[in-house]
PAMARBA-407381 format. One record per residue (C-alpha): residue in one letter; x, y, z. Coordinates in nm, 2 decimals. Each point is the difference from the previous one (the first is absolute). Example, Ala and Ser with C-alpha at 12.3 -4.5 7.8 and 13.67 -1.06 7.14 Angstrom:
% residues 2
   rest        u        v        w
      A     1.23    -0.45     0.78
      S     0.14     0.34    -0.07
% end
This chain:
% residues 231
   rest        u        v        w
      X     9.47     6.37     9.45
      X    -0.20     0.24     0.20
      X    -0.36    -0.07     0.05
      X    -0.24     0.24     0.14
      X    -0.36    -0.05     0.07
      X    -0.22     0.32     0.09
      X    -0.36     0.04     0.07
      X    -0.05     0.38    -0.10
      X    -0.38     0.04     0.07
      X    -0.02     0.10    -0.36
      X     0.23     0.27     0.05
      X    -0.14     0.18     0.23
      X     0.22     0.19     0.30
      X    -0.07    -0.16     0.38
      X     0.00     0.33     0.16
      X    -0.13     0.26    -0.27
      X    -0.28    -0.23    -0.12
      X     0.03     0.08    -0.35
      X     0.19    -0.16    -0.33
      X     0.34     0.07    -0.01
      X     0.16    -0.23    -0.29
      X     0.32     0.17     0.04
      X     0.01    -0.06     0.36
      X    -0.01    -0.37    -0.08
      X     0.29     0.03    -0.27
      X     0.21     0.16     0.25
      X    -0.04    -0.31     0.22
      X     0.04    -0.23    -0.25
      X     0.33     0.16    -0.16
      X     0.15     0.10     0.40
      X    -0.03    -0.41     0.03
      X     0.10    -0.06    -0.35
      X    -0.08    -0.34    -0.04
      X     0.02    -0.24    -0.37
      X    -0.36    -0.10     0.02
      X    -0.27     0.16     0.20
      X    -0.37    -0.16     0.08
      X    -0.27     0.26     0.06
      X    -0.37    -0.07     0.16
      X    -0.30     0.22    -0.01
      X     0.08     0.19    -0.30
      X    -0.19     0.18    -0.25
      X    -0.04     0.04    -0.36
      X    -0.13     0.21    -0.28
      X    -0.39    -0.02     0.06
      X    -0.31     0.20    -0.05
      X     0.04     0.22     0.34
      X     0.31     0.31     0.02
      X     0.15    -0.22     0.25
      X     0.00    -0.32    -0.17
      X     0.36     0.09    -0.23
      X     0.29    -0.28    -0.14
      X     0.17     0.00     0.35
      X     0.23    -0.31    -0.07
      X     0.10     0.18    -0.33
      X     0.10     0.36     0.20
      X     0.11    -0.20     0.31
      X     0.27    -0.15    -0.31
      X     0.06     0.32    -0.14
      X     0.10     0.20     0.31
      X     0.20    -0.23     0.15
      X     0.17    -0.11    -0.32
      X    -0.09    -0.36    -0.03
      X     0.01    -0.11    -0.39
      X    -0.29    -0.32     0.01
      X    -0.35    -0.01     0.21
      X    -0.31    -0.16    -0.04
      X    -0.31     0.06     0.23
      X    -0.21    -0.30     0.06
      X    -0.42     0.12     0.04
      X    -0.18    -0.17     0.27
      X    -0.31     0.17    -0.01
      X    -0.18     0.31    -0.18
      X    -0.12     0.24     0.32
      X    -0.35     0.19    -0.07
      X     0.00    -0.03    -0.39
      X     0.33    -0.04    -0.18
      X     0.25     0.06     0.24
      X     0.30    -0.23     0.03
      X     0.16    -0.11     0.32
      X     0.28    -0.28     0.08
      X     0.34    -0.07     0.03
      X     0.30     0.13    -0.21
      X     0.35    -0.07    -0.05
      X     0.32     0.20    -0.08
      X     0.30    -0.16    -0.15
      X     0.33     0.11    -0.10
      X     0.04    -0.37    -0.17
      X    -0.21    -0.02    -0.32
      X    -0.33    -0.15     0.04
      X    -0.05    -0.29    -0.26
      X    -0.32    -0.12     0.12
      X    -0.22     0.16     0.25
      X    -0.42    -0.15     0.10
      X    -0.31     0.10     0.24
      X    -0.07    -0.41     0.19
      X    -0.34     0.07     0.17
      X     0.00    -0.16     0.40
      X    -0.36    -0.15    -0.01
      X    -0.22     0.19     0.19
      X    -0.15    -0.21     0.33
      X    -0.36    -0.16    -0.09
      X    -0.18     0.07     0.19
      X     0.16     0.21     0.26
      X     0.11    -0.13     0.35
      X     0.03     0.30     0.22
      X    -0.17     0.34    -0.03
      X     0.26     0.25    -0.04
      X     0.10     0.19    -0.37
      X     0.06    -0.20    -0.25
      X     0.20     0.10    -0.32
      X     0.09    -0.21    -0.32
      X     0.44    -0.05     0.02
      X     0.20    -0.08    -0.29
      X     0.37    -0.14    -0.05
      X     0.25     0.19    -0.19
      X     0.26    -0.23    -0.20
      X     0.24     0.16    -0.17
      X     0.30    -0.20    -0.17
      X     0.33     0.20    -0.02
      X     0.25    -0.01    -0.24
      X     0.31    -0.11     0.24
      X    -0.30    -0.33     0.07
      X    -0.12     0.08     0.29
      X    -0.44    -0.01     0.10
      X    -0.10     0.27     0.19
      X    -0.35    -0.02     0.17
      X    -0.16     0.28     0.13
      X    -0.32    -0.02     0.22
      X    -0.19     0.15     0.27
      X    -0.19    -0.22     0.17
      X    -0.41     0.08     0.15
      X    -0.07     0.04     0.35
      X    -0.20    -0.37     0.09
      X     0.15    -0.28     0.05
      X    -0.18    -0.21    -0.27
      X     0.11     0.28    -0.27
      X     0.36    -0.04     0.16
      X    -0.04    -0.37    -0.07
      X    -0.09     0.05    -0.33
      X     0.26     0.25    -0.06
      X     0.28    -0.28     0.14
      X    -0.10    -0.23    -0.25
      X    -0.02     0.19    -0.28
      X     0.37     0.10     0.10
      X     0.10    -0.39     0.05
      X    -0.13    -0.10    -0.33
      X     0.26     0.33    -0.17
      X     0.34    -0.01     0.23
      X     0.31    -0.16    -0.15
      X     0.22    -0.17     0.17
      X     0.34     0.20    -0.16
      X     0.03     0.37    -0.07
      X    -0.34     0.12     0.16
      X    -0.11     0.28     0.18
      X    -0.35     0.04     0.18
      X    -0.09     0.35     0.18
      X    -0.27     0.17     0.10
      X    -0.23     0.10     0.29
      X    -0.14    -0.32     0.09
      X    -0.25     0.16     0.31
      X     0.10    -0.24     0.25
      X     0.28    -0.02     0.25
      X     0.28    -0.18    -0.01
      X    -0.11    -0.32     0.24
      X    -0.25    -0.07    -0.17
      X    -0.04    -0.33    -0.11
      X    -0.18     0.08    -0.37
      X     0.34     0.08    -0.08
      X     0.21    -0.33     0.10
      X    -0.09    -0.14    -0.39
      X     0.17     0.28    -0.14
      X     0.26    -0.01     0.30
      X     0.11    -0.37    -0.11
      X     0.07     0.11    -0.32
      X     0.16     0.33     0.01
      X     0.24     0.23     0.24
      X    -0.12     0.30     0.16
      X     0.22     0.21    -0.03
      X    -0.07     0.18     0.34
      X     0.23    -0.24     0.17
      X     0.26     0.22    -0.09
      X    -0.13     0.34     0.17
      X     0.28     0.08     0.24
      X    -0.32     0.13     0.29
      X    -0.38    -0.08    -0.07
      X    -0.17     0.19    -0.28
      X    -0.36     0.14     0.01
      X    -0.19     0.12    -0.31
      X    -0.32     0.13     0.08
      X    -0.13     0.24     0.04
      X     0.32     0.20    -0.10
      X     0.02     0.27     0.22
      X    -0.01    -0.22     0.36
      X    -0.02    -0.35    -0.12
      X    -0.12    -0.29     0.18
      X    -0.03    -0.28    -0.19
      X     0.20    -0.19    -0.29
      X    -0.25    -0.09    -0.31
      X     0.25     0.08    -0.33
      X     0.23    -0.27    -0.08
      X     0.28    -0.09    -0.28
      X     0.03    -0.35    -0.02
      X     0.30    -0.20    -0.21
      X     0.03    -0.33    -0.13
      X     0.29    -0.20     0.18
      X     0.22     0.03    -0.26
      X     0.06     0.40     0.08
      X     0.26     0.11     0.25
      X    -0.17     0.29     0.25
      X     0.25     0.24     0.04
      X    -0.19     0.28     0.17
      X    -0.35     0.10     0.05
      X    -0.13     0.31     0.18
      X    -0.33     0.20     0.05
      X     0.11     0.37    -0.04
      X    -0.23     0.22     0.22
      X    -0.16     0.20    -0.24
      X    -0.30     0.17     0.02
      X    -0.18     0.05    -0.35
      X    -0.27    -0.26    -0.08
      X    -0.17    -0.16     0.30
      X     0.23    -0.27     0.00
      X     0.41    -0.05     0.04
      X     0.16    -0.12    -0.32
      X     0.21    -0.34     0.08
      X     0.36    -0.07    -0.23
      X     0.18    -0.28    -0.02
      X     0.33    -0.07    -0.16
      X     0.07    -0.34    -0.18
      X     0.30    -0.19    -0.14
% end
């Protein structure tokens, strides 16, 4: 199985600064992975820009089963979250809130997150997530993930917003493979077109084989997708 998570800015192009759905299909069919997670996406809303992205993202690049998980409405009705294409059927698919900090800790942006579960047909739990930008939403974000992972036939991806040392990620680290041990050099995935950090992951449970995992260098959303191949 090929897994392939992508944070696409909701669809709009690095460079150009303007939505390009098909620009994000492209990527997404040049990889051609089984099961894609997708952060920062849009969907059908009261503003022109605000359309079913998941649901074209699908169409273009052929994928037969999505689902688009709403974290929050932006100035009115105006959905935005997380999203999933699958070439597996989807049998069950639901939005788990991460608890917002109360009160906040730190006085950067904060932004309500949300957990994407999907259950596949083949068995497998995919978990989609993007995680905020403090550490005390990060926190909450972890457990919300630890209370959802199996420990067979599961698949976590997303961008998580931190880098790979640090320690808000051993929890998840005990329990699952990342499968950037098997990059053959380092990988960077943002910003995509000179990265310099590492803050997407696709994590496995131990019962998955990594075969191969890579971060193309593409340049389309402001971040690099990340694949990984599974047995």
């Amino acid at each position: 199985m090929k897994i392939m998570t992508f944070n696409t800015q909701h669809c709009k192009s690095y460079l150009q600064r303007e939505i390009n759905i098909p620009m994000m299909a492209q990527v997404i069919r040049d990889c051609s992975p089984d099961v894609v997670g997708l952060n920062e996406m849009y969907d059908q809303g009261e503003r022109p820009e605000f359309t079913a992205q998941t649901k074209e993202l699908a169409r273009l690049a052929d994928y037969p089963y999505h689902f688009f998980a709403k974290t929050i409405d932006v100035a009115g009705n105006n959905p935005y979250g997380n999203g999933i294409l699958s070439r597996i059927k989807i049998v069950n698919a639901e939005v788990i809130p991460i608890p917002d900090p109360v009160p906040h800790a730190y006085e950067g942006y904060y932004e309500t997150r949300c957990l994407l579960k999907a259950e596949l047909e083949n068995g497998v739990t995919v978990l989609v997530t993007h995680f905020g930008l403090n550490p005390d939403e990060q926190q909450n974000a972890v457990n919300t993930v630890l209370a959802h992972l199996k420990s067979e036939k599961c698949v976590l991806m997303g961008d998580f917003n931190v880098l790979p040392d640090n320690p808000v990620l051993a929890p998840i680290r005990a329990r699952m493979q990342d499968t950037a041990t098997a990059f053959a050099e380092p990988r960077l995935s943002y910003p995509s077109d000179v990265p310099d950090r590492k803050i997407d992951y696709v994590f496995v449970s131990p019962d998955y084989k990594i075969c191969a995992a890579d971060i193309p260098a593409v340049v389309a959303s402001d971040h690099r997708p990340h694949t990984a191949e599974v047995c």
